[in-house]
VOBA-646729 format. One record per residue (C-alpha): residue number from 0; residue in three letters; chain; x, y, z. Coordinates in steps of 0.2 Angstrom, whole numbers, plus 5000, padded with zeros to 4 digits. Layout:
// residues N
vodren resi: NUM | resn: Ala | chain: A | px: X | py: Y | pz: Z .
...
This chain:
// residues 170
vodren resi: 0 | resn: Unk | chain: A | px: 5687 | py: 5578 | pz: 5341 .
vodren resi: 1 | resn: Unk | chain: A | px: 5673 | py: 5576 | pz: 5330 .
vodren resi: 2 | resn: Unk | chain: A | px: 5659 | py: 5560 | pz: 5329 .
vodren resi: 3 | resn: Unk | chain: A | px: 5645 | py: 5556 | pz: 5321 .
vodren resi: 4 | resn: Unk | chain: A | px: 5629 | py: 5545 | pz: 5321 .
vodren resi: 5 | resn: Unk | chain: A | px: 5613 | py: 5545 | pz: 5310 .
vodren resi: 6 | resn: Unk | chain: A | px: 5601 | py: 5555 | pz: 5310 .
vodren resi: 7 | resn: Unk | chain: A | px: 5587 | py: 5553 | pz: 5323 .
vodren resi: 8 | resn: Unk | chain: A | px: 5571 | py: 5562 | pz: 5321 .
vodren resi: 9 | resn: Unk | chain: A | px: 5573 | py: 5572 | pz: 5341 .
vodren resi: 10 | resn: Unk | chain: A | px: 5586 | py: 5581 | pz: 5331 .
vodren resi: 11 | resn: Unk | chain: A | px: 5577 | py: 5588 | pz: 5315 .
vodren resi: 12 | resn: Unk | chain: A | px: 5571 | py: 5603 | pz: 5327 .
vodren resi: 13 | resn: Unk | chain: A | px: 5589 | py: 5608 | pz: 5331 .
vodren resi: 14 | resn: Unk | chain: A | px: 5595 | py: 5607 | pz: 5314 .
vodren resi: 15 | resn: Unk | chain: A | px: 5578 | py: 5618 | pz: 5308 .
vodren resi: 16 | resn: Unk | chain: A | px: 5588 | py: 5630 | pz: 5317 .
vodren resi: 17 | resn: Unk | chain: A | px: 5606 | py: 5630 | pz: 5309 .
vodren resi: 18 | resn: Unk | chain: A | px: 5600 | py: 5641 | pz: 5293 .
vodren resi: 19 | resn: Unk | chain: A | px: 5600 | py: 5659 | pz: 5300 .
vodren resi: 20 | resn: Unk | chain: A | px: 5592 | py: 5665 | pz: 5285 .
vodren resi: 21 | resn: Unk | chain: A | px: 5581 | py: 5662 | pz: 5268 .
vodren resi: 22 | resn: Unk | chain: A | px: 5597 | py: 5665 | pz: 5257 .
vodren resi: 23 | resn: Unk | chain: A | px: 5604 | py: 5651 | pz: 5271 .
vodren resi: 24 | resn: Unk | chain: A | px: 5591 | py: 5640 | pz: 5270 .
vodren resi: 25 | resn: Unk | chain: A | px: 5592 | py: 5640 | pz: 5251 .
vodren resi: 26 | resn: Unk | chain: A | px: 5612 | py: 5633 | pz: 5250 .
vodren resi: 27 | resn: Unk | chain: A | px: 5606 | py: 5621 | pz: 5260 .
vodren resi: 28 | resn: Unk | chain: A | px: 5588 | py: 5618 | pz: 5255 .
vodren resi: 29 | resn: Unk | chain: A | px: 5582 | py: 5624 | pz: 5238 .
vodren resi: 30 | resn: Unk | chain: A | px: 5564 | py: 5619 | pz: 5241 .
vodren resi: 31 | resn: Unk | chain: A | px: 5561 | py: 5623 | pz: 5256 .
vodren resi: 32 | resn: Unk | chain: A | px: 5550 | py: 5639 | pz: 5262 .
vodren resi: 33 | resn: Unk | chain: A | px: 5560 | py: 5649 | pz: 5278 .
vodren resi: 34 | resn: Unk | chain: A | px: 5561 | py: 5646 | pz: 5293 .
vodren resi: 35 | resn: Unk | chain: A | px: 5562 | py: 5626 | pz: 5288 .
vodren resi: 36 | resn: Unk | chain: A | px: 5552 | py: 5618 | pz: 5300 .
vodren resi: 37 | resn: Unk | chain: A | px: 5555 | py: 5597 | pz: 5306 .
vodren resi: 38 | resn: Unk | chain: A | px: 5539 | py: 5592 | pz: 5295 .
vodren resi: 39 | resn: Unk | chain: A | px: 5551 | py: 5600 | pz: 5278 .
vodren resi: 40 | resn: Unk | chain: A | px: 5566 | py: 5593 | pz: 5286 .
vodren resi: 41 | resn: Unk | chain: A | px: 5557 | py: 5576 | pz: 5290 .
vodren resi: 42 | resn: Unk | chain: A | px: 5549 | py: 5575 | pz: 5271 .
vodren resi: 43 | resn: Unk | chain: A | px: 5565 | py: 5579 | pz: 5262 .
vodren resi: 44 | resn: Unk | chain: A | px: 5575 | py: 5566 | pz: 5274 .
vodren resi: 45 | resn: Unk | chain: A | px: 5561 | py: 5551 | pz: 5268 .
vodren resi: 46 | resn: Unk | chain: A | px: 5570 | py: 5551 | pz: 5250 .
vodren resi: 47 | resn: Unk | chain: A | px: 5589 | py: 5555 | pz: 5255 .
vodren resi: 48 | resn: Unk | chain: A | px: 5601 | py: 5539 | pz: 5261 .
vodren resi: 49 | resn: Unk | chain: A | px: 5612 | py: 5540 | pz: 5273 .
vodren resi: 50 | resn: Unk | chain: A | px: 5605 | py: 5555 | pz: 5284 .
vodren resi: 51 | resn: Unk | chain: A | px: 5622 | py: 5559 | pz: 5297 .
vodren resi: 52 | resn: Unk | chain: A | px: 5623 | py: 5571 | pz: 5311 .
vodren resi: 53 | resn: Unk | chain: A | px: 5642 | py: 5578 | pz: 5313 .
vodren resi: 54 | resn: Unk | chain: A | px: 5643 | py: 5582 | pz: 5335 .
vodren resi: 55 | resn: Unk | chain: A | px: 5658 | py: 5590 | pz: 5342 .
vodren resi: 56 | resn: Unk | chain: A | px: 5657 | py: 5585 | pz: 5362 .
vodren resi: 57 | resn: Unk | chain: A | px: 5642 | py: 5577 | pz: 5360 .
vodren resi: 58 | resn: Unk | chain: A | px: 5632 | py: 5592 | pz: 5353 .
vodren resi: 59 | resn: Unk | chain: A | px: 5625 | py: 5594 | pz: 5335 .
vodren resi: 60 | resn: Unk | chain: A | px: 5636 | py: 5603 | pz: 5325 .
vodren resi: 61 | resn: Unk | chain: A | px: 5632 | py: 5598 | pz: 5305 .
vodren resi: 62 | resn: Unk | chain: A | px: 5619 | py: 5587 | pz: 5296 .
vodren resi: 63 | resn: Unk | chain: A | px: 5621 | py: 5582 | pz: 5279 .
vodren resi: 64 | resn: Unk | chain: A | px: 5616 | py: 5568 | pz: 5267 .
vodren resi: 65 | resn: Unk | chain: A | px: 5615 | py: 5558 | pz: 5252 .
vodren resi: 66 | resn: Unk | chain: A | px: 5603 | py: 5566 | pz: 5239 .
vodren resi: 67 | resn: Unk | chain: A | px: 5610 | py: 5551 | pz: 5227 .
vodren resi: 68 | resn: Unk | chain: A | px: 5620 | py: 5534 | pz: 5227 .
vodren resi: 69 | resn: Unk | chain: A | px: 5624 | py: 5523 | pz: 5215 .
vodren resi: 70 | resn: Unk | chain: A | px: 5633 | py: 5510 | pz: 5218 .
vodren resi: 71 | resn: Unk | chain: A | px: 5648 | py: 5508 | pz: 5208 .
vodren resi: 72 | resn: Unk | chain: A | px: 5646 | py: 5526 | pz: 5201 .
vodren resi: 73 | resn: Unk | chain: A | px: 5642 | py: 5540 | pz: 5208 .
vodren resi: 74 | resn: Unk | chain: A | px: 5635 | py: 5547 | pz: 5225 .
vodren resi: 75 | resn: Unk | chain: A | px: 5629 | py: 5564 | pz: 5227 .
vodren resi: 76 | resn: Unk | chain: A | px: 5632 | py: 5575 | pz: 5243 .
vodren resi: 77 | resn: Unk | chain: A | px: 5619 | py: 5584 | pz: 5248 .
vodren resi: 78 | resn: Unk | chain: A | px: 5606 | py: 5595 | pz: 5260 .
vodren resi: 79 | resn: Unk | chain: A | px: 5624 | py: 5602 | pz: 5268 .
vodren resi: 80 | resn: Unk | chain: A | px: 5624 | py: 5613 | pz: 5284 .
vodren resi: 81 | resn: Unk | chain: A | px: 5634 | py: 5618 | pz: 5300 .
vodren resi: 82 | resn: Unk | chain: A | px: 5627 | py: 5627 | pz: 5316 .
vodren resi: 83 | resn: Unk | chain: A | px: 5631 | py: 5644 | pz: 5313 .
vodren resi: 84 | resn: Unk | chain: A | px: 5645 | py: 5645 | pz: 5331 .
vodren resi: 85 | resn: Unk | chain: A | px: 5654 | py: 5628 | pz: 5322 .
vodren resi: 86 | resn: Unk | chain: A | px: 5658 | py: 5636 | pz: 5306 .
vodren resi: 87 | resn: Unk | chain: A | px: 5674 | py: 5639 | pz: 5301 .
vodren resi: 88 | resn: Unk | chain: A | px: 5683 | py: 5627 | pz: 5313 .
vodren resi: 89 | resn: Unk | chain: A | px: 5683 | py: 5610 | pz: 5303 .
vodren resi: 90 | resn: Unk | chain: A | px: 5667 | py: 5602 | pz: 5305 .
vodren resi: 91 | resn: Unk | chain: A | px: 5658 | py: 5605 | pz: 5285 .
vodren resi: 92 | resn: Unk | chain: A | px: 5678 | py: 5595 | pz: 5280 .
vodren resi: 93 | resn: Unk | chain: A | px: 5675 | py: 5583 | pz: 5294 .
vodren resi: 94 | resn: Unk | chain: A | px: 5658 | py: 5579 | pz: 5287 .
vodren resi: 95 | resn: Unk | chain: A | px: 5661 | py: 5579 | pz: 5270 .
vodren resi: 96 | resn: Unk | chain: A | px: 5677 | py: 5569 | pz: 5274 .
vodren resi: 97 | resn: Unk | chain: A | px: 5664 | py: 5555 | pz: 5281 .
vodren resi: 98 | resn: Unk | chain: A | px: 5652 | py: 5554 | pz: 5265 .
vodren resi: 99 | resn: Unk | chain: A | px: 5665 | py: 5555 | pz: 5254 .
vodren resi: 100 | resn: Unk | chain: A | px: 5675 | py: 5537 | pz: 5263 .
vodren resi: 101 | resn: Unk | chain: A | px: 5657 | py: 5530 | pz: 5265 .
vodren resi: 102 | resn: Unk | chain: A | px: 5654 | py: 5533 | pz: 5246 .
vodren resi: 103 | resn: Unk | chain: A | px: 5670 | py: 5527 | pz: 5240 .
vodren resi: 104 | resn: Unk | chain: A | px: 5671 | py: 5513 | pz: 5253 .
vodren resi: 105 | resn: Unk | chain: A | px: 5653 | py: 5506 | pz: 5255 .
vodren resi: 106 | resn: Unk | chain: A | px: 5646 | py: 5512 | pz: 5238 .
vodren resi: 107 | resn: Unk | chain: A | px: 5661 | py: 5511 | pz: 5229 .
vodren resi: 108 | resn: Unk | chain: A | px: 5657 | py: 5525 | pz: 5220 .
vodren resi: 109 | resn: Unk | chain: A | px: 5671 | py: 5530 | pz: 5207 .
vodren resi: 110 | resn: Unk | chain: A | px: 5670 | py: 5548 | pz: 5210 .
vodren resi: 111 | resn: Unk | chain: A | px: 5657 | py: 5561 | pz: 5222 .
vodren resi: 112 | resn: Unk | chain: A | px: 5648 | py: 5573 | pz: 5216 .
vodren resi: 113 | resn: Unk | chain: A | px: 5642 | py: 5590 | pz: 5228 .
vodren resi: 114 | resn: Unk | chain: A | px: 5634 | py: 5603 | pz: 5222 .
vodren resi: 115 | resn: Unk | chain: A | px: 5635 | py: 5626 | pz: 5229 .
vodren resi: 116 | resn: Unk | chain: A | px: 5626 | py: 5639 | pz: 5221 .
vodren resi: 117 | resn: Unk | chain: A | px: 5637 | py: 5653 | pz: 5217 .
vodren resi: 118 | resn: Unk | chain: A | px: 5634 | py: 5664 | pz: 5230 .
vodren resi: 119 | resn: Unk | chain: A | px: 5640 | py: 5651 | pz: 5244 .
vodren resi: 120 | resn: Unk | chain: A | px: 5656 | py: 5656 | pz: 5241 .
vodren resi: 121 | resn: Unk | chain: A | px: 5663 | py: 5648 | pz: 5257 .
vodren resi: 122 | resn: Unk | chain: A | px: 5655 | py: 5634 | pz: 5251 .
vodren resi: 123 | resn: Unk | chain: A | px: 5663 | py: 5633 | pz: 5234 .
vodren resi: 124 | resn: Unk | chain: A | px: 5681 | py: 5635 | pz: 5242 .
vodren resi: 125 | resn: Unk | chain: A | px: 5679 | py: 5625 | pz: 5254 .
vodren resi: 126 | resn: Unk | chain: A | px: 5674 | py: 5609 | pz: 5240 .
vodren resi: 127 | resn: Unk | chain: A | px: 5691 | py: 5615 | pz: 5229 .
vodren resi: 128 | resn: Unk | chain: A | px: 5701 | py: 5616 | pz: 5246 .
vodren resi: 129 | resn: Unk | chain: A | px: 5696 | py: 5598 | pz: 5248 .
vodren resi: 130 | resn: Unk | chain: A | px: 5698 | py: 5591 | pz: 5229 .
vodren resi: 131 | resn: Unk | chain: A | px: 5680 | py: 5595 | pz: 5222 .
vodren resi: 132 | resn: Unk | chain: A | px: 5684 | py: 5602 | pz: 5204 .
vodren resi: 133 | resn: Unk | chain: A | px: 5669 | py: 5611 | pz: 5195 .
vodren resi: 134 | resn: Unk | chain: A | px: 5662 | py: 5601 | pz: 5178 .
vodren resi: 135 | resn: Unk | chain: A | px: 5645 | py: 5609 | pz: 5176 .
vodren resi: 136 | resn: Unk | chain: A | px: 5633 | py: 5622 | pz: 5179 .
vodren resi: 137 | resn: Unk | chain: A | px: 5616 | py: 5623 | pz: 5179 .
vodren resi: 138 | resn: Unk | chain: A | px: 5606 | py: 5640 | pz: 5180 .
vodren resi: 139 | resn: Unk | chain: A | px: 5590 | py: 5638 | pz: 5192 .
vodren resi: 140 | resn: Unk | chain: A | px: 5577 | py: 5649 | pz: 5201 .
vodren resi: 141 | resn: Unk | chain: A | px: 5584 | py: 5658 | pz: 5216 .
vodren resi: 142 | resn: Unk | chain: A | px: 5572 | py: 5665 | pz: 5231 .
vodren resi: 143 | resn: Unk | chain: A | px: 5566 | py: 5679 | pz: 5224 .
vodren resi: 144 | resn: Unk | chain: A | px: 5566 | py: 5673 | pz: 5206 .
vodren resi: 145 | resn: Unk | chain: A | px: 5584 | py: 5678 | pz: 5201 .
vodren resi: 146 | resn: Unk | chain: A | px: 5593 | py: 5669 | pz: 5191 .
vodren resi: 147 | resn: Unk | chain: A | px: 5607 | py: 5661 | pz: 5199 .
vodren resi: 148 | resn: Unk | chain: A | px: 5621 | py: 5646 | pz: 5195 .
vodren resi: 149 | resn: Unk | chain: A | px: 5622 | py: 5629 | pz: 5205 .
vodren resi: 150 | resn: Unk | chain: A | px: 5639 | py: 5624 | pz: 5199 .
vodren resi: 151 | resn: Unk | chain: A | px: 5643 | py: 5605 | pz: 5201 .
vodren resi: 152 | resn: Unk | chain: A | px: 5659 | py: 5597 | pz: 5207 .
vodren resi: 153 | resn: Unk | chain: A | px: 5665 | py: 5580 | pz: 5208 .
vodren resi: 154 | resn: Unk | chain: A | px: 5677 | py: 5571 | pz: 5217 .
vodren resi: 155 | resn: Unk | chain: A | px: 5687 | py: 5557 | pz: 5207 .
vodren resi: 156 | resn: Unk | chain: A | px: 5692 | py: 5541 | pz: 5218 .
vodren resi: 157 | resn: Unk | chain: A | px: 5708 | py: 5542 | pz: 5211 .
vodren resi: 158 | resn: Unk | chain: A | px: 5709 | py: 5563 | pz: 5215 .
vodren resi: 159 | resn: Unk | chain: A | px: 5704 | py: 5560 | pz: 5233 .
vodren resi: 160 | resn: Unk | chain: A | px: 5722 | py: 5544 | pz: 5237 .
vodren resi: 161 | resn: Unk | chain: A | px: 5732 | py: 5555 | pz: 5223 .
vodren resi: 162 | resn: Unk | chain: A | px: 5730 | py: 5572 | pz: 5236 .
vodren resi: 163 | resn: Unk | chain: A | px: 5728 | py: 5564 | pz: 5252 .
vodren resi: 164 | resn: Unk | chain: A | px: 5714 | py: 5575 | pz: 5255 .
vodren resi: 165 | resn: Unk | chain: A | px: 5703 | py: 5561 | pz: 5263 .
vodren resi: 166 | resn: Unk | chain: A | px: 5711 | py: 5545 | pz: 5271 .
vodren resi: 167 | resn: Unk | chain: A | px: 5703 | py: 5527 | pz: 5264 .
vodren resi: 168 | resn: Unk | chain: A | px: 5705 | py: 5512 | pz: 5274 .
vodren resi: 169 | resn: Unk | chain: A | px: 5708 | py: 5494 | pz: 5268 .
């Protein structure tokens, strides 16, 4: 049901498009000034790893990335978004599903770490549905100078075979 490939640069207009607000744009985005444009997209993508597009018939339904990866420790999920009519109906598990099995397989990460400000809260239960258990928080600057939590969540390797939650091959 769902694919993905890498990202490829015709695509950073139609993800521009997936956050339908500034508060949106910020989950996704902290740095970038709404509406994002390809040129912020493009520059933010230049230090990221693994750029993915998630397509549901052939159609761009998510983006993410890796914001960090190291090899044999940890890799960080980030720059997380779904096109507002896919939401709800499995693409941000699919996705994340991906990055996680690319971390632990390719990287061999021993656990990932995502990270959701505390007003996504479809966001945060969505990462404890899938096996992301808080272990910090951070207090940053939000849009209009608030303060506001990111909370960070890992994912063990041990957590993800333990629950099933994400399926690893040999």
């Amino acid at each position: 049901m769902y694919t993905h490939r890498p990202l490829q640069k015709k695509d950073l207009k139609c993800i521009c498009a997936f956050p339908q607000s500034a508060e949106e744009l910020f989950y996704m985005f902290p740095k970038a000034r709404y509406p994002l444009t390809p040129e912020q997209l493009f520059d933010a993508v230049r230090n990221r790893r693994d750029p993915l597009v998630a397509l549901v018939n052939n159609v761009i339904a998510g983006y993410g990335n890796f914001i960090e990866v190291g090899r044999g420790g940890h890799c960080s999920i980030g720059n997380l978004i779904i096109e507002p009519a896919h939401r709800g109906k499995g693409v941000a598990s699919y996705l994340v599903g991906t990055f996680v099995d690319m971390a632990f397989q390719r990287y061999a990460a021993s656990y990932v770490r995502i990270s959701c400000f505390c007003h996504n809260v479809a966001g945060l239960l969505l990462y404890y549905k899938l096996g992301f258990r808080p272990v910090d928080l951070e207090e940053r600057e939000g849009p209009d100078s608030e303060r506001v939590a990111l909370i960070h969540m890992h994912l063990n390797r041990e957590d993800s075979v333990e629950q099933g939650v994400f399926q690893e091959s040999c």
